[in-house]
N, CA, C and O atoms as a printed pandas DataFrame, in Angstrom:
     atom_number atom_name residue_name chain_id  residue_number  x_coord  y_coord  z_coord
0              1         N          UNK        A               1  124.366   17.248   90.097
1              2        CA          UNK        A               1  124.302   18.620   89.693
2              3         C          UNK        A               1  125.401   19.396   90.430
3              4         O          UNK        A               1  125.564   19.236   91.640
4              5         N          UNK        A               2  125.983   20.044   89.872
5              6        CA          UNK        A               2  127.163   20.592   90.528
6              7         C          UNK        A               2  126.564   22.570   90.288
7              8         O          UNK        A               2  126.089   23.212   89.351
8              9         N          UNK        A               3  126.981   22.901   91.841
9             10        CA          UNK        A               3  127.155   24.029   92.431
10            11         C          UNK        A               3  127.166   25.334   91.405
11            12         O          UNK        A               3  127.429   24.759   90.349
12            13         N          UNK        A               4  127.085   26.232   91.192
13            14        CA          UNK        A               4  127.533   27.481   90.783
14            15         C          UNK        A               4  128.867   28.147   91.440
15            16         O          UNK        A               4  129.320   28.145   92.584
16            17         N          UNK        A               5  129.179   28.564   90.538
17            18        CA          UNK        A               5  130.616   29.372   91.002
18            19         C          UNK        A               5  130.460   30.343   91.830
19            20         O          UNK        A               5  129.447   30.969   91.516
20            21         N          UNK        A               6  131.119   30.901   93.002
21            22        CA          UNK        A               6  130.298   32.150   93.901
22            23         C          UNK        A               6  132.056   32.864   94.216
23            24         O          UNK        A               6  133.137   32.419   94.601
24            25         N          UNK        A               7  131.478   34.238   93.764
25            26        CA          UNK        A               7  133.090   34.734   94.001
26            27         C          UNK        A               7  133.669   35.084   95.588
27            28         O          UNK        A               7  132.804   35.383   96.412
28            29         N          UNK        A               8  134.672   35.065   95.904
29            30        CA          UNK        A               8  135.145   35.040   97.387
30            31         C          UNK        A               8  134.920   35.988   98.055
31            32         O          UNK        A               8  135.862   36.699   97.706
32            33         N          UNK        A               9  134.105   36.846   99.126
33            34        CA          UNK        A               9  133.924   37.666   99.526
34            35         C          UNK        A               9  134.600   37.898  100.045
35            36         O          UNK        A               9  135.101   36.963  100.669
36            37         N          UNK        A              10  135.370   39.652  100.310
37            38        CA          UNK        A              10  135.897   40.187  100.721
38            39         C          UNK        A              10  137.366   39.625  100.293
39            40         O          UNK        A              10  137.550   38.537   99.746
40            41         N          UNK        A              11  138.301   40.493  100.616
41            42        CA          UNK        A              11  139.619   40.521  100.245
42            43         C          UNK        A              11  140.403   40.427   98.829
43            44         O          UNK        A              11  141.590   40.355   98.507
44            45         N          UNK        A              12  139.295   40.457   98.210
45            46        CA          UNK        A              12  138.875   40.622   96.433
46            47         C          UNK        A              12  139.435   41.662   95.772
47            48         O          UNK        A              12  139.479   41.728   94.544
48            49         N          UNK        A              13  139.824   42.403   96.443
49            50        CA          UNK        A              13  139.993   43.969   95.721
50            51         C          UNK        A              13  141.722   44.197   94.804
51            52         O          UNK        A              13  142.877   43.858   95.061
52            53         N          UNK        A              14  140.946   45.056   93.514
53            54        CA          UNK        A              14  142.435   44.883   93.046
54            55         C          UNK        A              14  143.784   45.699   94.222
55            56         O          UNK        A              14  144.978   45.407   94.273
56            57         N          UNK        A              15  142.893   46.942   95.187
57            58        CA          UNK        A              15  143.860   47.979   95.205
58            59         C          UNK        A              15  144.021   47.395   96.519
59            60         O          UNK        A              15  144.337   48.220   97.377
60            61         N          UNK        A              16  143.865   45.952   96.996
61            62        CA          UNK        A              16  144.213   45.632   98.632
62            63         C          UNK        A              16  145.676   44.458   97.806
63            64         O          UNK        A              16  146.775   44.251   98.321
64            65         N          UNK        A              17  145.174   43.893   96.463
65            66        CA          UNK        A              17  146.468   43.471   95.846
66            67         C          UNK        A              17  148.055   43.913   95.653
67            68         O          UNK        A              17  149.115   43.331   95.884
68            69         N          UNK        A              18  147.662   45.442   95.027
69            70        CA          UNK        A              18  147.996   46.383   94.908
70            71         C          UNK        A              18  148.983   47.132   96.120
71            72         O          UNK        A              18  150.059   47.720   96.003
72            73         N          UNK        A              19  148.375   46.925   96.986
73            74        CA          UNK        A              19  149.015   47.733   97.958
74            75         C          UNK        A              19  149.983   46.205   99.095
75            76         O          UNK        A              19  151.068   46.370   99.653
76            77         N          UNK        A              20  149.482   45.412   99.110
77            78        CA          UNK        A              20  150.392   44.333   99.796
78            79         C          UNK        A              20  151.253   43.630   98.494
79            80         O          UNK        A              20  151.852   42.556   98.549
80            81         N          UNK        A              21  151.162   44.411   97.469
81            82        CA          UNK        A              21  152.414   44.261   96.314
82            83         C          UNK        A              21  153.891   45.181   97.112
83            84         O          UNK        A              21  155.104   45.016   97.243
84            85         N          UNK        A              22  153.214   45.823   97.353
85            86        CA          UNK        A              22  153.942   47.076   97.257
86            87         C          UNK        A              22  154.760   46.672   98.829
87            88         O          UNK        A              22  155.939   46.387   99.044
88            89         N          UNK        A              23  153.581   46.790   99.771
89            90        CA          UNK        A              23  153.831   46.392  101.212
90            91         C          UNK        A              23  155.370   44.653  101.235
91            92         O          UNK        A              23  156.477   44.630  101.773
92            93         N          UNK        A              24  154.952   44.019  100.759
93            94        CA          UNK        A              24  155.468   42.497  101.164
94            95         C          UNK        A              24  157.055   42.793  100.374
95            96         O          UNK        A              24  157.686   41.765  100.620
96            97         N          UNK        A              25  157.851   43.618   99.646
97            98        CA          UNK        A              25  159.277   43.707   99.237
98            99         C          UNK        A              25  159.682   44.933  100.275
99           100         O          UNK        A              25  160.695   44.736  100.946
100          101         N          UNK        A              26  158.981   46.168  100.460
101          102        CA          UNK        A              26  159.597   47.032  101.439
102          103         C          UNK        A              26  159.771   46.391  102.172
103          104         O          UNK        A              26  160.938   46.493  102.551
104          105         N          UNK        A              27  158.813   45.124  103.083
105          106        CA          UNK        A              27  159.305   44.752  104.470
106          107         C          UNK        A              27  160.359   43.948  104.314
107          108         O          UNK        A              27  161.343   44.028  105.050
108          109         N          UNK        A              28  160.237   42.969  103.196
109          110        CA          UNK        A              28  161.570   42.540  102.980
110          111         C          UNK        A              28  163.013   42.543  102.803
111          112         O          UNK        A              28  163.892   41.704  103.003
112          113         N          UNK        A              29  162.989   44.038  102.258
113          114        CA          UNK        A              29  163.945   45.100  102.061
114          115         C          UNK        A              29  164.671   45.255  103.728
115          116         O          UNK        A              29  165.758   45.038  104.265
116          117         N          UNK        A              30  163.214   45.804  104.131
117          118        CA          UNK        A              30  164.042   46.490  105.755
118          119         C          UNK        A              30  164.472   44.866  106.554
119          120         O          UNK        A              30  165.484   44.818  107.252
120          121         N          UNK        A              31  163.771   43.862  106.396
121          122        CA          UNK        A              31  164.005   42.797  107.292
122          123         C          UNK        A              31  165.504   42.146  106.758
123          124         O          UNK        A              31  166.222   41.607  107.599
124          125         N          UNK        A              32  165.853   42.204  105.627
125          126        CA          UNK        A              32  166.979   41.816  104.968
126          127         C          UNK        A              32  168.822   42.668  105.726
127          128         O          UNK        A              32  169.904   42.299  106.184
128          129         N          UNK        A              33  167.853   44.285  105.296
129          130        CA          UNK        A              33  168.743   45.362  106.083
130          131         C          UNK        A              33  168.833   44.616  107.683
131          132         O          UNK        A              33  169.933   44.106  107.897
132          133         N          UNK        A              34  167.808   44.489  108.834
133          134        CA          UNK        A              34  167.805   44.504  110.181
134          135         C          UNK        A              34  168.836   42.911  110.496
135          136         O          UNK        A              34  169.746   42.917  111.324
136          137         N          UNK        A              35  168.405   41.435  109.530
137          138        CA          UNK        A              35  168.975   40.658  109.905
138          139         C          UNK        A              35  170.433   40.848  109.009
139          140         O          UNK        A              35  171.330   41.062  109.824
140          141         N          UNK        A              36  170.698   40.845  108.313
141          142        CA          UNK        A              36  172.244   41.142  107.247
142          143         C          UNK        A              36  173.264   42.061  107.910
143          144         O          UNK        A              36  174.354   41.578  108.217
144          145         N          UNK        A              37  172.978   43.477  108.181
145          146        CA          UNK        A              37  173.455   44.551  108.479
146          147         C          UNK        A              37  173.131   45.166  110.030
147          148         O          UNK        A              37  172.975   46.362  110.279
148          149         N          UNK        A              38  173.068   44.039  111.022
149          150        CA          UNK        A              38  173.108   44.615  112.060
150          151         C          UNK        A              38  173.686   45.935  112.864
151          152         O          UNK        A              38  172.958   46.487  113.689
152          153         N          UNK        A              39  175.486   46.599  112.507
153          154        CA          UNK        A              39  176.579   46.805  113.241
154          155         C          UNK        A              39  176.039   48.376  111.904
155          156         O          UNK        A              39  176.468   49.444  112.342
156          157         N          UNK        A              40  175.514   48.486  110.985
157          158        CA          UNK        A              40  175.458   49.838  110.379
158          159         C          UNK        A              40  174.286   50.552  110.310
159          160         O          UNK        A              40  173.247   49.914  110.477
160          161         N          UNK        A              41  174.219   51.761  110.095
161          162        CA          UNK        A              41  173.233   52.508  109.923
162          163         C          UNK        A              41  171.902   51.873  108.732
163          164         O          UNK        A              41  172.179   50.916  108.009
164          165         N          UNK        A              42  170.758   52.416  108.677
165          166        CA          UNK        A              42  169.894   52.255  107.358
166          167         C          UNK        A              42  170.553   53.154  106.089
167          168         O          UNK        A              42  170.822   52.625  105.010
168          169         N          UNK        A              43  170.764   54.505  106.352
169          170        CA          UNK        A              43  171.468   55.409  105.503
170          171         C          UNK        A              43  172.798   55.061  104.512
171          172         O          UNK        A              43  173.076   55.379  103.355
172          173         N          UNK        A              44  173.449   54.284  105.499
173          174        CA          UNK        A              44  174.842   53.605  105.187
174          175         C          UNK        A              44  174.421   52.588  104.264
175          176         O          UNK        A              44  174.649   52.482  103.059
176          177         N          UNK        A              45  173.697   51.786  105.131
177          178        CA          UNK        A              45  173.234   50.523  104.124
178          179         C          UNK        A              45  173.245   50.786  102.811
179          180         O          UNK        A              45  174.013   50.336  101.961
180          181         N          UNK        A              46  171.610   52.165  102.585
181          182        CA          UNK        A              46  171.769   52.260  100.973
182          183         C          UNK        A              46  172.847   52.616  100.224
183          184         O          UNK        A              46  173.159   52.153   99.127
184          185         N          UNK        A              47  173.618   53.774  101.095
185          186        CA          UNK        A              47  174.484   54.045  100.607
186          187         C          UNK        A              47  175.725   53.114   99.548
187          188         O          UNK        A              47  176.127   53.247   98.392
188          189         N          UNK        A              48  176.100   51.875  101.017
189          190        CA          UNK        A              48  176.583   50.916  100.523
190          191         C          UNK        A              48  176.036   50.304   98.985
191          192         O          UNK        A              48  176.703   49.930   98.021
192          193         N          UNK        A              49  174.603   50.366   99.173
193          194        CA          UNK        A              49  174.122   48.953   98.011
194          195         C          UNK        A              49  174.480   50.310   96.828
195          196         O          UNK        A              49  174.662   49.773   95.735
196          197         N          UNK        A              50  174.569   51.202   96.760
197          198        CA          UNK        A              50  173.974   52.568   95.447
198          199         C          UNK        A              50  175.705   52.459   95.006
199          200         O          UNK        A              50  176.190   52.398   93.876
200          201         N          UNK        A              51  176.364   52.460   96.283
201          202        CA          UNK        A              51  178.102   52.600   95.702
202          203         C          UNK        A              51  178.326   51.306   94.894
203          204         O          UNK        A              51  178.926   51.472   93.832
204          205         N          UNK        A              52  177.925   49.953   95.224
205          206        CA          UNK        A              52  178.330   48.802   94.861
206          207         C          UNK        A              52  177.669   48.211   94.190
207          208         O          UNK        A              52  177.953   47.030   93.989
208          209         N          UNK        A              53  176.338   48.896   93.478
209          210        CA          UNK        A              53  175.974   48.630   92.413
210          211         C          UNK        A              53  174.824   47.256   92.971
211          212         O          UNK        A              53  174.216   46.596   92.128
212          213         N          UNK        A              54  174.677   47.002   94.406
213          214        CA          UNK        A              54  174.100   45.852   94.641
214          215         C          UNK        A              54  172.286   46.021   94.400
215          216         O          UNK        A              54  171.406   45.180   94.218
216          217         N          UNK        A              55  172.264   47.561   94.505
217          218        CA          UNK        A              55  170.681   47.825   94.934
218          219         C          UNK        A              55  169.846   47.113   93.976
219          220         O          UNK        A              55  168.646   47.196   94.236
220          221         N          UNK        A              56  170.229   46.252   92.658
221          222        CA          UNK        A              56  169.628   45.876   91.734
222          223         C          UNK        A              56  169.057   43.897   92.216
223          224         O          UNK        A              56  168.097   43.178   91.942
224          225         N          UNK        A              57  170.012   43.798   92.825
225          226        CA          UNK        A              57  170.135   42.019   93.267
226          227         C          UNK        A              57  169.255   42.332   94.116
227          228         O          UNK        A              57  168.160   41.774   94.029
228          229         N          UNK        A              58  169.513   43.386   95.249
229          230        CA          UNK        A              58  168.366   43.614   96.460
230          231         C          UNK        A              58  166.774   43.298   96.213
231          232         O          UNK        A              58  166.034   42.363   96.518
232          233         N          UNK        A              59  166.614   44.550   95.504
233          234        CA          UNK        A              59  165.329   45.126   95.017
234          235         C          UNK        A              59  164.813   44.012   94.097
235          236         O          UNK        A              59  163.633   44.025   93.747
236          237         N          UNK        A              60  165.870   42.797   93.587
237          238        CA          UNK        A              60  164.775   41.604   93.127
238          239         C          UNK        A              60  164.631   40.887   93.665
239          240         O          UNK        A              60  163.762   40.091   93.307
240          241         N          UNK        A              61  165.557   40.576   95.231
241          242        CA          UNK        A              61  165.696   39.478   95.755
242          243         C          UNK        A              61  163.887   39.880   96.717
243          244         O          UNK        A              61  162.974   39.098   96.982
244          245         N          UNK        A              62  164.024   41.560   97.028
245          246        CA          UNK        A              62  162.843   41.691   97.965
246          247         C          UNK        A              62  161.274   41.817   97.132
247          248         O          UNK        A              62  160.143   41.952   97.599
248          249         N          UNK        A              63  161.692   41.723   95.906
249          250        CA          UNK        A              63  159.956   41.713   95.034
250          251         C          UNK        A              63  159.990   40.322   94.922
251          252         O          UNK        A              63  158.906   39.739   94.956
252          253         N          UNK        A              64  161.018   39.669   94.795
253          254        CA          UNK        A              64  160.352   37.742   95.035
254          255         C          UNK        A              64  159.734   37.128   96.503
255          256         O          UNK        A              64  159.489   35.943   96.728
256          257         N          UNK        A              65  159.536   38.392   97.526
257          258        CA          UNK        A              65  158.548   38.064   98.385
258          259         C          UNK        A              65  157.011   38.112   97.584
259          260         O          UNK        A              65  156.118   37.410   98.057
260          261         N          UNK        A              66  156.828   38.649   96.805
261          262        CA          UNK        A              66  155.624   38.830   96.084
262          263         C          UNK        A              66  154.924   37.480   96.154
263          264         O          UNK        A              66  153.794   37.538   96.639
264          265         N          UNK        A              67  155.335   36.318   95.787
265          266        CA          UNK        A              67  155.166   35.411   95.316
266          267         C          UNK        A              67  153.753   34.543   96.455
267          268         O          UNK        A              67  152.904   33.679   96.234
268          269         N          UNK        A              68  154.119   35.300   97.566
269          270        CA          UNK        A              68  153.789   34.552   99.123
270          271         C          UNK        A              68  152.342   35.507   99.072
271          272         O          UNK        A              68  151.502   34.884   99.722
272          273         N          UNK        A              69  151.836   36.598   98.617
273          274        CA          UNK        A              69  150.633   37.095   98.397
274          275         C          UNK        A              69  149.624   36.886   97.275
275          276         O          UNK        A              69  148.405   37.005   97.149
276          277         N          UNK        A              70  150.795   36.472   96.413
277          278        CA          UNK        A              70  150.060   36.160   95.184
278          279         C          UNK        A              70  149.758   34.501   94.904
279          280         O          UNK        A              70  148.930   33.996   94.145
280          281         N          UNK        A              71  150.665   33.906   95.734
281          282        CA          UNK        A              71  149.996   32.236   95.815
282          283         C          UNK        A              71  148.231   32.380   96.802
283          284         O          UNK        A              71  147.040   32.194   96.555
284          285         N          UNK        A              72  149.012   32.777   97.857
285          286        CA          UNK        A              72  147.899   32.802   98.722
286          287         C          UNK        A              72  146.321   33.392   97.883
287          288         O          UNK        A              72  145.295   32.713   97.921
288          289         N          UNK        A              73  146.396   34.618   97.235
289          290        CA          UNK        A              73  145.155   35.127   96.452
290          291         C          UNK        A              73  144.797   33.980   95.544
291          292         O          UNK        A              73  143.689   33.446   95.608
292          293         N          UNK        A              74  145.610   33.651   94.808
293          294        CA          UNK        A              74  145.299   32.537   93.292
294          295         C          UNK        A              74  144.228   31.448   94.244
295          296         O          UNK        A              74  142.998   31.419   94.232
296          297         N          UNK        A              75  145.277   30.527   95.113
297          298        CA          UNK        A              75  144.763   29.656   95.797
298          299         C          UNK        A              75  143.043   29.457   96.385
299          300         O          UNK        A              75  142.251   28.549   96.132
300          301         N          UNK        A              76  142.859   30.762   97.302
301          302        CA          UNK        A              76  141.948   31.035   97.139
302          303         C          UNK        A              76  141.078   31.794   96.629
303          304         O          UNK        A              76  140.299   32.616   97.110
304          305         N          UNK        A              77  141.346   31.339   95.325
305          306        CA          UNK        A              77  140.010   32.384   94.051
306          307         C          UNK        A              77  139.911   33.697   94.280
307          308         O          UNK        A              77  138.732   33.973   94.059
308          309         N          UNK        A              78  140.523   34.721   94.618
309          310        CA          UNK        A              78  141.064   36.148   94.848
310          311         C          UNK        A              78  141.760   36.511   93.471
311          312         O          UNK        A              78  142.948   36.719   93.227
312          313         N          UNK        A              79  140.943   36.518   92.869
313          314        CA          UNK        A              79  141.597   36.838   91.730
314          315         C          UNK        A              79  141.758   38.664   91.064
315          316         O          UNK        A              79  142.391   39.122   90.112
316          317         N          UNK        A              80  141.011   39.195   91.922
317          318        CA          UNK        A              80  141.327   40.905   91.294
318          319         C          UNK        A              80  142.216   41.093   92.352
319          320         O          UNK        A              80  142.686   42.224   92.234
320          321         N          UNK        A              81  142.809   40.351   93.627
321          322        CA          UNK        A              81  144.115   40.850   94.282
322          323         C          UNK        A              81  144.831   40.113   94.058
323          324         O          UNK        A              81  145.704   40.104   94.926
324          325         N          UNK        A              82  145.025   39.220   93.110
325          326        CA          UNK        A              82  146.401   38.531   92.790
326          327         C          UNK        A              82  146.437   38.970   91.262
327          328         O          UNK        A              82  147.259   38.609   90.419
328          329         N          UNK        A              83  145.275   39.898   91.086
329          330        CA          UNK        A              83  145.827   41.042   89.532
330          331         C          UNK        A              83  146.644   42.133   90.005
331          332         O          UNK        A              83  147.629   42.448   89.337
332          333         N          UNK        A              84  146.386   42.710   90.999
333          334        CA          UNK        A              84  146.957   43.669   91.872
334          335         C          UNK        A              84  148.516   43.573   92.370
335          336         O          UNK        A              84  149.448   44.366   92.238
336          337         N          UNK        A              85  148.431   42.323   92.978
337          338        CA          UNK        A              85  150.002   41.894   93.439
338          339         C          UNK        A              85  151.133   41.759   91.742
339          340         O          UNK        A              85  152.258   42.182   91.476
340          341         N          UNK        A              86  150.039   40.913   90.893
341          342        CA          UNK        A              86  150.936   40.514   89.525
342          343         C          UNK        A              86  151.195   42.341   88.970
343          344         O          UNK        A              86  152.258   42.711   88.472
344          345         N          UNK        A              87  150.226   43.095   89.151
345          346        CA          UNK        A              87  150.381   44.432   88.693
346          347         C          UNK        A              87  151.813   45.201   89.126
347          348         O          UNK        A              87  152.782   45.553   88.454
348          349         N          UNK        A              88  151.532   45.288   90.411
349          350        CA          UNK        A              88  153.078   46.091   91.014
350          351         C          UNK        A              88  154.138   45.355   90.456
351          352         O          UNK        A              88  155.063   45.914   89.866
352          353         N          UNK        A              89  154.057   44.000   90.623
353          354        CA          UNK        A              89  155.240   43.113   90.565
354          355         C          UNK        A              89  155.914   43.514   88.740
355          356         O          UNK        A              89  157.075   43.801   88.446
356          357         N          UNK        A              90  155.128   43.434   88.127
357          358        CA          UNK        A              90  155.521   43.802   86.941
358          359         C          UNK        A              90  156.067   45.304   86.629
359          360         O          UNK        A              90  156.786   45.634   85.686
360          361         N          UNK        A              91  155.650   45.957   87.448
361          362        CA          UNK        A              91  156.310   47.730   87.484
362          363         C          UNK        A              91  157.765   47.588   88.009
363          364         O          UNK        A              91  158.758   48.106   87.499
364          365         N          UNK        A              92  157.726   46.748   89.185
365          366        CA          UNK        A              92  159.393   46.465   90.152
366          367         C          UNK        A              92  159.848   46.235   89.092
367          368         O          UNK        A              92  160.606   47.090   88.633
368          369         N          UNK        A              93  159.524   44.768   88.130
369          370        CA          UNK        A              93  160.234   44.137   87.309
370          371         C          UNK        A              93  160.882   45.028   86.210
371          372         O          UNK        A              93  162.103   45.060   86.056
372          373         N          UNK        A              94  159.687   46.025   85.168
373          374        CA          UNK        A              94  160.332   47.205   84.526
374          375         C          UNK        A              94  161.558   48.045   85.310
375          376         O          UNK        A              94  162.604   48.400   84.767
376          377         N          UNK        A              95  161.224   48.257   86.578
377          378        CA          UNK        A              95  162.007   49.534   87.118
378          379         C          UNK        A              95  163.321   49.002   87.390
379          380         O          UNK        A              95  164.325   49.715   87.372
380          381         N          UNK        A              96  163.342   47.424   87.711
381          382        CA          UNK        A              96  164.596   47.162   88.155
382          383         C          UNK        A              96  165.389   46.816   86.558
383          384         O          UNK        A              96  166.591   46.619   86.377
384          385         N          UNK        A              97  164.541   46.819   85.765
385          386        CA          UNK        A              97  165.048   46.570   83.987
386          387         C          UNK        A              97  165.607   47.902   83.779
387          388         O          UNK        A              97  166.761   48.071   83.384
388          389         N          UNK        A              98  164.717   48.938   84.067
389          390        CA          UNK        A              98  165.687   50.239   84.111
390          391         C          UNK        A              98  166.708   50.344   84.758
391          392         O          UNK        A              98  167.608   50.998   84.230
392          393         N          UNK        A              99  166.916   49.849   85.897
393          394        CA          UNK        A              99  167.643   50.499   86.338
394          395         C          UNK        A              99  169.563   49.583   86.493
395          396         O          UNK        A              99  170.678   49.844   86.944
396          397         N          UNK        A             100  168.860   48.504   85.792
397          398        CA          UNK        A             100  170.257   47.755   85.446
398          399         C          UNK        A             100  170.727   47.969   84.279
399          400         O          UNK        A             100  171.884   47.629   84.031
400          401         N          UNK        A             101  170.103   48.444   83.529
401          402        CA          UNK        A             101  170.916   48.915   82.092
402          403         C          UNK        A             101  170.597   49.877   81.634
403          404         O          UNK        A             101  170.912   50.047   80.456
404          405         N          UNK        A             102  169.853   50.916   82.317
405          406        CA          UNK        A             102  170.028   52.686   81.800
406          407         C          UNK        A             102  170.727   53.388   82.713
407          408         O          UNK        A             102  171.444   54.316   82.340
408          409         N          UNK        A             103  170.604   53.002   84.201
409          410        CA          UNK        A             103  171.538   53.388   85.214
410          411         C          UNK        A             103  172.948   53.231   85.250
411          412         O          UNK        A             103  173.541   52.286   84.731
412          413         N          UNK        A             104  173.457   54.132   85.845
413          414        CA          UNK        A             104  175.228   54.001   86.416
414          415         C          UNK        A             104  175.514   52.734   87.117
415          416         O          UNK        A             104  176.644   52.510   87.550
C-alpha cells in the first residue's frame, strides 16, 4: 500500500517564490558589478552597460540565476514557490524582450 501524498510544509508560498525571483538576479547583478568592475563606480557601471547597449546581455545573464531557486523548489515538491520564481522570471523575460527591440 503506498503512502498518500502530503504537501511540503512551509516554504510553499507563491509570494516567498516570488520574492527570491526577484531577490537571486539583483544579487547577481551587484555580485557580477563587485567581481567584473572592481577599479569603477556602481553609477558608472550602469552608465557604461545603458551607453553600450550591454544592459540587455546583463539583465539575462543575472535572471539565469533563477534557475538555482527554482530547481531547488521543483526538487523538493514546493511547487507554489517554484510558480512564483517561474512567475517573475517570465516578467524579466518580457521586459528584457522589451527592451531589446522597442528600446534605443
Amino acid at each position: 500500500m503506498s503512502a498518500a501524498y502530503t504537501e511540503p510544509s512551509g516554504l510553499n508560498k507563491f509570494w516567498l517564490g516570488f520574492l527570491l525571483g526577484v531577490l537571486f538576479p539583483v544579487v547577481f547583478f551587484v555580485l557580477y558589478f563587485m567581481f567584473r568592475f572592481r577599479d569603477i563606480s556602481f553609477s558608472q557601471y550602469l552608465q557604461i552597460l545603458m551607453h553600450t547597449g550591454k544592459y540587455v546581455h546583463v539583465i539575462s545573464l543575472a535572471v539565469f540565476s533563477n534557475l538555482i531557486p527554482f530547481m531547488f523548489f521543483m526538487r523538493s515538491d514546493r511547487f507554489k514557490s517554484g510558480r512564483g520564481v517561474m512567475t517573475i522570471t517570465i516578467l524579466f523575460v518580457i521586459a528584457v524582450f522589451v527592451m531589446k527591440f522597442f528600446l534605443p
